[in-house]
C-alpha positions as a LaTeX table, in Angstrom:
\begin{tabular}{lrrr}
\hline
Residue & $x$ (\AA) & $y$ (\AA) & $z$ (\AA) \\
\hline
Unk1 & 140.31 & 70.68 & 45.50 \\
Unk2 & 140.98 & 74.11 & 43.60 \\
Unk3 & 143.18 & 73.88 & 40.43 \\
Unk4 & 146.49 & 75.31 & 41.10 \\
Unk5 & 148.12 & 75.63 & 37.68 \\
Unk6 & 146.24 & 76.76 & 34.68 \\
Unk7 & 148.25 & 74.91 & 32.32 \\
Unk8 & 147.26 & 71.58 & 33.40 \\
Unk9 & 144.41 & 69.40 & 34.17 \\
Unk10 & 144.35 & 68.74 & 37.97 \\
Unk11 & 140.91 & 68.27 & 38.37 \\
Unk12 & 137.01 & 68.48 & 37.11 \\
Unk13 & 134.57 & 69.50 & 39.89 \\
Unk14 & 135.91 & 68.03 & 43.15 \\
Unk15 & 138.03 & 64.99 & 42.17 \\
Unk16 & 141.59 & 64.99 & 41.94 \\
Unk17 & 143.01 & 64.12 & 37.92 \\
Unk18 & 146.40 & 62.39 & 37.98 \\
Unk19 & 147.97 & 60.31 & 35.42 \\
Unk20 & 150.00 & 57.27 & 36.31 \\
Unk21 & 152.60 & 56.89 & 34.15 \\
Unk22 & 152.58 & 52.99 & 33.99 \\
Unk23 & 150.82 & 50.44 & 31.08 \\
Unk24 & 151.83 & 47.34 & 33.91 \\
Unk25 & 148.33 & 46.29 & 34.82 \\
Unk26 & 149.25 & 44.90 & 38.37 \\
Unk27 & 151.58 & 48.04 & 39.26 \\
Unk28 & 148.54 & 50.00 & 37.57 \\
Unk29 & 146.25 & 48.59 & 40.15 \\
Unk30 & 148.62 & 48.47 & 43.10 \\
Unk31 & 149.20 & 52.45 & 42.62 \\
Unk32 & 145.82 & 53.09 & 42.53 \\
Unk33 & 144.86 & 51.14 & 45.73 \\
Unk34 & 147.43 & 52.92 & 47.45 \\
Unk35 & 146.42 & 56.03 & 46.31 \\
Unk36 & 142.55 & 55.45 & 47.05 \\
Unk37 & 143.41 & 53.94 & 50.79 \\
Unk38 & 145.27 & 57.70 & 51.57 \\
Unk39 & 143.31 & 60.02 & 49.88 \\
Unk40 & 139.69 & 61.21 & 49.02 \\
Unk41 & 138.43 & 60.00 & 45.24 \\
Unk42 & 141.36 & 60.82 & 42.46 \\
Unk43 & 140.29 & 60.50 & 38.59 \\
Unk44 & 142.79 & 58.07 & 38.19 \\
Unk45 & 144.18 & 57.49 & 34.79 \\
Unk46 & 146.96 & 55.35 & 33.17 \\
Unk47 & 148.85 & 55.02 & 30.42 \\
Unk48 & 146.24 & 52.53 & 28.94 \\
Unk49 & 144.42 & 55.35 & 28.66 \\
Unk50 & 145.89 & 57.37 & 26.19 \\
Unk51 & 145.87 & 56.97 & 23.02 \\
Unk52 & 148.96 & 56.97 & 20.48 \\
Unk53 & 151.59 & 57.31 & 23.10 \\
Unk54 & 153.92 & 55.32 & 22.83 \\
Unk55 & 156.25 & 55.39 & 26.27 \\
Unk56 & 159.84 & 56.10 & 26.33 \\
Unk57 & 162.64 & 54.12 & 26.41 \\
Unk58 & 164.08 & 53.69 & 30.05 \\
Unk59 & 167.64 & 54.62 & 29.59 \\
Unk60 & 168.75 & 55.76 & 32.56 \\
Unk61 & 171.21 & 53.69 & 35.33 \\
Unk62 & 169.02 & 54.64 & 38.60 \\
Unk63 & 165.35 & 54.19 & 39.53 \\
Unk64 & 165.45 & 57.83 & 39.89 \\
Unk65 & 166.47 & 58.91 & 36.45 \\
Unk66 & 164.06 & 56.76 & 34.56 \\
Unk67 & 161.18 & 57.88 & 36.66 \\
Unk68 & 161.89 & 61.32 & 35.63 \\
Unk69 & 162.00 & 59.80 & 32.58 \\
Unk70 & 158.87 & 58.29 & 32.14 \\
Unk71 & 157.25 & 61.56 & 34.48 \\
Unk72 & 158.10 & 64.23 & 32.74 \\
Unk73 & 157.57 & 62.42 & 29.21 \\
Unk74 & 154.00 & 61.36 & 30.01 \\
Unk75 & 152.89 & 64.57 & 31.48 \\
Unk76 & 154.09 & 66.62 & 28.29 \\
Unk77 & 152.41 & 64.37 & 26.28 \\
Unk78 & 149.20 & 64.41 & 28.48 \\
Unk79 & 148.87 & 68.04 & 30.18 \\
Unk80 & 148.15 & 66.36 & 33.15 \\
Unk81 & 149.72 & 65.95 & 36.42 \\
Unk82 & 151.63 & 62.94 & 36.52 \\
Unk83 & 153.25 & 60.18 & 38.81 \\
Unk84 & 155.62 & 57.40 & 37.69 \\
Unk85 & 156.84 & 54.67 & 39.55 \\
Unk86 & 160.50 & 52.90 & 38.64 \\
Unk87 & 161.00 & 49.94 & 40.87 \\
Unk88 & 162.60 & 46.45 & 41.12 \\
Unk89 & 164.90 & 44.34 & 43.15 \\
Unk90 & 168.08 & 44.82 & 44.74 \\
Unk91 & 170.67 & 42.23 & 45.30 \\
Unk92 & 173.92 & 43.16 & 47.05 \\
Unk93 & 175.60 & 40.08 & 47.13 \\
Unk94 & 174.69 & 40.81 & 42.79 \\
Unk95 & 176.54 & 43.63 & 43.04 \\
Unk96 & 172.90 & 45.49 & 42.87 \\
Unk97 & 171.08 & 43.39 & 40.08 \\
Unk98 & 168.24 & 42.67 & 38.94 \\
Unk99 & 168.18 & 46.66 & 40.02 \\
Unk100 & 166.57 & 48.73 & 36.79 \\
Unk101 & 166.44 & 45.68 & 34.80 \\
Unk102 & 164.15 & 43.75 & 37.12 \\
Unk103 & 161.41 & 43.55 & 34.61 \\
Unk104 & 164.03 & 42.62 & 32.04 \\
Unk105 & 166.35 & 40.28 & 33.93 \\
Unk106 & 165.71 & 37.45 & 31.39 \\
Unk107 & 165.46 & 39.51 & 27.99 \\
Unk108 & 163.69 & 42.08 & 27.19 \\
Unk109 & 160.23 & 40.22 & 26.69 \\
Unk110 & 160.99 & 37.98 & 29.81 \\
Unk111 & 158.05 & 37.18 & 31.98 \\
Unk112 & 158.05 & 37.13 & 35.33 \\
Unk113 & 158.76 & 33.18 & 35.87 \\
Unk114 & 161.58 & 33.69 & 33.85 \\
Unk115 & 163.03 & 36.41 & 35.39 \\
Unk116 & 162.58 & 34.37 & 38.95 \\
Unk117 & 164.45 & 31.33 & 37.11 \\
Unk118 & 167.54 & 33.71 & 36.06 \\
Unk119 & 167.83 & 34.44 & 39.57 \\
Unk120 & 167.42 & 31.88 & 41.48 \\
Unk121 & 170.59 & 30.90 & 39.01 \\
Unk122 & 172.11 & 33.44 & 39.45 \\
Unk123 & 172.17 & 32.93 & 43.42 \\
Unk124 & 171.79 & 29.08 & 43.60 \\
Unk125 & 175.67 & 29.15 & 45.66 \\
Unk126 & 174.61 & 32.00 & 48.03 \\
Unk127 & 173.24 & 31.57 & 51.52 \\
Unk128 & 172.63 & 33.20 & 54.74 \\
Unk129 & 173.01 & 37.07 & 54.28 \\
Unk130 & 174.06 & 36.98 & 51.19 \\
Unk131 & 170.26 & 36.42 & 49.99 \\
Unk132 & 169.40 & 39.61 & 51.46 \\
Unk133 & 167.47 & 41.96 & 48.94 \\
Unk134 & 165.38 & 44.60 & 48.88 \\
Unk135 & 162.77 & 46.42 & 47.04 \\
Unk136 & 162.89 & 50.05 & 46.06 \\
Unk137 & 160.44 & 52.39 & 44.38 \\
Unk138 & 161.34 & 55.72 & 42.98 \\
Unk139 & 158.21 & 57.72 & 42.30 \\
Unk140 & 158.28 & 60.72 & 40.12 \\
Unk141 & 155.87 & 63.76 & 40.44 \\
Unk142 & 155.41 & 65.78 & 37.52 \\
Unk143 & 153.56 & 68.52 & 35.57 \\
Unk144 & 154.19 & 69.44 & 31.63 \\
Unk145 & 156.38 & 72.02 & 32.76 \\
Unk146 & 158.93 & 70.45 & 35.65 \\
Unk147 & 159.70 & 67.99 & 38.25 \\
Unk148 & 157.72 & 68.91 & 41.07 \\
Unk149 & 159.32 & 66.24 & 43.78 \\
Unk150 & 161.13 & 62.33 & 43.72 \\
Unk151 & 161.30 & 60.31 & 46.79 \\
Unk152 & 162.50 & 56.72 & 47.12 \\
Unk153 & 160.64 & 54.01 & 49.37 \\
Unk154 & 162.31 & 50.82 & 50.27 \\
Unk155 & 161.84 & 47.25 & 51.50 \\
Unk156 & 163.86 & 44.89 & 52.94 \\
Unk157 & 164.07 & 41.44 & 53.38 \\
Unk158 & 165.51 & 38.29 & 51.88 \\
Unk159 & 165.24 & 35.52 & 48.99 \\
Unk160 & 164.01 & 32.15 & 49.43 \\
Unk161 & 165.83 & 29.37 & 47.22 \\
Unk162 & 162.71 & 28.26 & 45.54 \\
Unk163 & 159.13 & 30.21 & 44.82 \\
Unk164 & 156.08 & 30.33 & 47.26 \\
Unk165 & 152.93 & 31.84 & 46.59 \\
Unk166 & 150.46 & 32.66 & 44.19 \\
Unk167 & 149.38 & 36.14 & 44.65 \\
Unk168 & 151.46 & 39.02 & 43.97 \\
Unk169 & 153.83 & 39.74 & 40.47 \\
Unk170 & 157.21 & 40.18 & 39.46 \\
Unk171 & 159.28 & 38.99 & 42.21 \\
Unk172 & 157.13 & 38.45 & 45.30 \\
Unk173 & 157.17 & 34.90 & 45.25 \\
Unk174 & 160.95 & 34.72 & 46.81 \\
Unk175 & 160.98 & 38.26 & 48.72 \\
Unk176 & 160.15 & 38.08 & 52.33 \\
Unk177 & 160.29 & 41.06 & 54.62 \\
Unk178 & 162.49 & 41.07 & 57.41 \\
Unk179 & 160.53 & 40.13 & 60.13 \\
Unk180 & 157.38 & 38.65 & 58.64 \\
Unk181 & 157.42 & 34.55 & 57.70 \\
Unk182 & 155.45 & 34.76 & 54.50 \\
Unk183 & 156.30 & 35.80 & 50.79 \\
Unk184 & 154.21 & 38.94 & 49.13 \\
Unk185 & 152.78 & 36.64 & 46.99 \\
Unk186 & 151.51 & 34.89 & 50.27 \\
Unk187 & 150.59 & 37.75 & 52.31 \\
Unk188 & 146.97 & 39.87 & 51.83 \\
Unk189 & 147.15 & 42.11 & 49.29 \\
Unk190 & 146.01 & 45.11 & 52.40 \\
Unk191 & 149.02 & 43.82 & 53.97 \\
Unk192 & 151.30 & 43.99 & 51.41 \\
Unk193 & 149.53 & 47.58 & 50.84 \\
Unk194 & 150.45 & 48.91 & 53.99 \\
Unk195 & 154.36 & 47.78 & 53.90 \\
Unk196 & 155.54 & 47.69 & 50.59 \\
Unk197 & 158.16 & 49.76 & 49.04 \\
Unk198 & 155.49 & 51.97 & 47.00 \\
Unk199 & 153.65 & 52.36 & 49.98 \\
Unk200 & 156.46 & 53.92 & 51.85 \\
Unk201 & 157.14 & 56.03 & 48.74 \\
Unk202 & 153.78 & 57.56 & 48.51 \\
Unk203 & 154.09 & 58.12 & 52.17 \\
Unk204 & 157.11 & 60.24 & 51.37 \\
Unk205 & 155.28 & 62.32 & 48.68 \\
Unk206 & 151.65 & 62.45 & 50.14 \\
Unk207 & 152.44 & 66.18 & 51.84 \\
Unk208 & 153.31 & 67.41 & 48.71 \\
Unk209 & 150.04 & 65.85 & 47.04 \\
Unk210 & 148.39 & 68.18 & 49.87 \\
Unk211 & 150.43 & 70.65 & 49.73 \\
Unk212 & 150.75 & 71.84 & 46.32 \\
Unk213 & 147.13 & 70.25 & 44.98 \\
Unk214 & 145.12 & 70.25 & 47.94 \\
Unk215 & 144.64 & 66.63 & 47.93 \\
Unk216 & 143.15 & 65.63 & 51.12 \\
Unk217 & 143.62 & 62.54 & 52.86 \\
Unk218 & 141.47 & 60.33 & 54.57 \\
\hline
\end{tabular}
């Protein structure tokens, strides 16, 4: 992989440098997996990595505008090559919440059991279609200097009344995919890999990963 921009670090030797611009330990290790299942070896950072950085606020109304957000802040602050991730889940018949506050639903410090309390509240009179959902995933590439690409991935699927499951975080223990009988937090974790929203994402921006940086996939 040969460095394409001089003003950043892309990569040392043969392997790939790219920051993700996430402190969330299980997105953290959900990007990377992703990331290591299409491609040859990255140098995977995150923002745990960095020291004094503090991350900005999210702001923004969309998925889109706070991963630019959090992109293009990161990768100043870095040099590096950057992707961020916004996500969450989409309720229709909730006029669109959780949406950008999915990790907030319950207050700001909210974990995820009580986000999943708020809204199985929140939908404890609605039934049938109306306990459709989705997830969506905006990821953000970035360098110091500009935007390079966004793309949005989605999933959808529908809400059970009551949690199942064990694996998985935010969410996954009432979202099941259209067509499949079992939560993500029941599901394999390569299964969940190969489906999810951020997987269709990154299968949105991969050719640009080869494009522009060489990456090469496996």
């Amino acid at each position: 992989m040969k460095k394409r921009r001089a003003s950043i670090l892309v990569s040392t030797g043969d392997i790939m440098k790219l920051l993700l611009a996430t402190s969330n330990l299980h997105k953290t290790l959900e990007l990377k997996a992703i990331l290591k299942s299409l491609f040859k070896p990255f140098d995977l950072y995150s923002l745990r990595d960095l020291k004094d950085y503090t991350p900005p606020k999210e702001t923004e109304d969309s998925f889109e505008g706070n991963a630019k957000l959090k992109a293009i802040h990161a990768a100043k602050f870095s040099g590096m090559l950057t992707i961020s991730d916004d996500s969450g889940l989409v309720v229709p018949s909730l006029d669109g919440a959780p949406g950008v506050f999915s990790a907030r639903f319950a207050g700001d410090a909210a974990t995820d059991k009580e986000n999943i309390n708020k809204l199985l509240e929140e939908m404890k009179n609605l039934e049938g279609p109306k306990r459709n959902a989705y997830y969506s995933c905006t990821l953000c590439l970035a360098t110091p200097e500009k935007v390079i690409k966004t793309v949005t991935g989605v999933c959808e699927g529908r809400l059970l009344d009551t949690p199942s499951g064990a694996g998985g975080f935010g969410y996954d223990s009432l979202f099941v995919k259209h067509d499949y009988n079992h939560t993500f937090a029941e599901i394999t974790e390569d299964i969940k890999l190969k489906i999810s929203h951020r997987r269709r994402a990154f299968d949105k921006i991969k050719n640009t990963l080869e494009a522009e940086f060489h990456c090469t996939t496996l």
